[in-house]
C-alpha positions as CSV (number, residue, x, y, z in Angstrom):
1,X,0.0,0.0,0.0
2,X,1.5,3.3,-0.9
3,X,0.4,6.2,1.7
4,X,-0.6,9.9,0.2
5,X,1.5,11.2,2.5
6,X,4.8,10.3,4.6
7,X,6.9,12.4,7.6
8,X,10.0,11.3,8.6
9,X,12.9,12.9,10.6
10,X,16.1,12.5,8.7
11,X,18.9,10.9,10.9
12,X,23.1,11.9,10.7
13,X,24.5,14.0,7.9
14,X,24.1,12.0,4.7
15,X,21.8,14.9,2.9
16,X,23.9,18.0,4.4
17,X,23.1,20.8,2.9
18,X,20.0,19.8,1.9
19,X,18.4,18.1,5.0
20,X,20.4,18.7,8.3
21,X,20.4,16.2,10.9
22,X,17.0,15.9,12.7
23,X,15.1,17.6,9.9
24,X,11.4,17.2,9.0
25,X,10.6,15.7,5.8
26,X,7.1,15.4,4.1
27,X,6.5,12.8,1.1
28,X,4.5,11.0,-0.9
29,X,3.7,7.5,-1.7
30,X,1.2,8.6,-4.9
31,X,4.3,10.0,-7.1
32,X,3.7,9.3,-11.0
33,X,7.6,9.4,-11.9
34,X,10.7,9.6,-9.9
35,X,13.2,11.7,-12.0
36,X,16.7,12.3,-11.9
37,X,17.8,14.9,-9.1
38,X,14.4,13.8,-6.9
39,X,14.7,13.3,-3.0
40,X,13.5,9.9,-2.3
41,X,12.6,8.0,0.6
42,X,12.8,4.0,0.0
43,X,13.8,0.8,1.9
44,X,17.3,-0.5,2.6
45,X,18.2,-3.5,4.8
46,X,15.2,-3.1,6.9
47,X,15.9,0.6,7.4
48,X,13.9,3.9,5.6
49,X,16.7,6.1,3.8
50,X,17.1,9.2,2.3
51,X,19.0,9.8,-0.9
52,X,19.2,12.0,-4.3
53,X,18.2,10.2,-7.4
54,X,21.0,10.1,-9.3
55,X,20.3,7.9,-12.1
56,X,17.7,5.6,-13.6
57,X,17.7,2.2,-15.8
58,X,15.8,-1.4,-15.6
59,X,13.8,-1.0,-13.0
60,X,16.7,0.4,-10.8
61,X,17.7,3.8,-9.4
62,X,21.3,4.8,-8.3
63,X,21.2,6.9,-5.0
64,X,23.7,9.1,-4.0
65,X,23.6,11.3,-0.7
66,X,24.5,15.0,-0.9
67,X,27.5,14.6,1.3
68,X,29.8,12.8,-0.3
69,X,32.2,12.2,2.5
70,X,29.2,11.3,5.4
71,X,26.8,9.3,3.1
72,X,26.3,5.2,2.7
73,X,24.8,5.0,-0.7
74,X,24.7,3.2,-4.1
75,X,28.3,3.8,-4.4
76,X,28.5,1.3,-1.3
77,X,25.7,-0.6,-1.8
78,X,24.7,-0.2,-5.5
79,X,21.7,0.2,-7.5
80,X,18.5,-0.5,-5.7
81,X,15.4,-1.8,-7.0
82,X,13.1,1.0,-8.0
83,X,10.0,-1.2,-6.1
84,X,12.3,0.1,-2.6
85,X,11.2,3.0,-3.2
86,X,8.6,4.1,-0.9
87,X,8.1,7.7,-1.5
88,X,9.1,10.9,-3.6
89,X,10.1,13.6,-1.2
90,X,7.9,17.1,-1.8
91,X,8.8,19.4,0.8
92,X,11.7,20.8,1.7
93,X,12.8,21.1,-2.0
94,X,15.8,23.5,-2.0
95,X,18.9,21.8,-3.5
């Protein structure tokens, strides 16, 4: 079931700039398309993360965080299925 709307509280420093530790995050689960450069919320060994869509292909996304130096992403873990994802971030946008 995909919910119309998701909150979440970002944890550590993976999305500095863009999301600072213990920021609040409202998204959707009703998204039409994720595109390059979207916020995304999806699943990941049991756990909810954040990350930038960085790149799309096969039914797979590649996620990067925004800080490079603080983030676990696909450049750990690799591409992730685009089902994980739970939810297209809509608010805060800035980039």
């Amino acid at each position: 079931m995909r919910w119309p709307i998701i909150i979440r509280r970002t944890v550590g420093r993976s999305m500095k700039p863009t999301l600072l530790p213990n920021s609040l995050v409202l998204a959707t689960g009703l998204y039409r398309r994720i595109a390059k450069d979207d916020l995304v919320i999806f699943e990941h060994s049991g756990i909810d993360k954040i990350k930038r869509v960085k790149d799309i292909g096969n039914d797979r996304v590649y996620v990067l965080g925004d800080n490079d130096q603080e983030s676990t992403d696909s450049r750990v873990f690799g591409w992730i299925p685009s089902s994980s994802i739970k939810a297209k971030v809509i608010w805060p946008r800035k980039r």
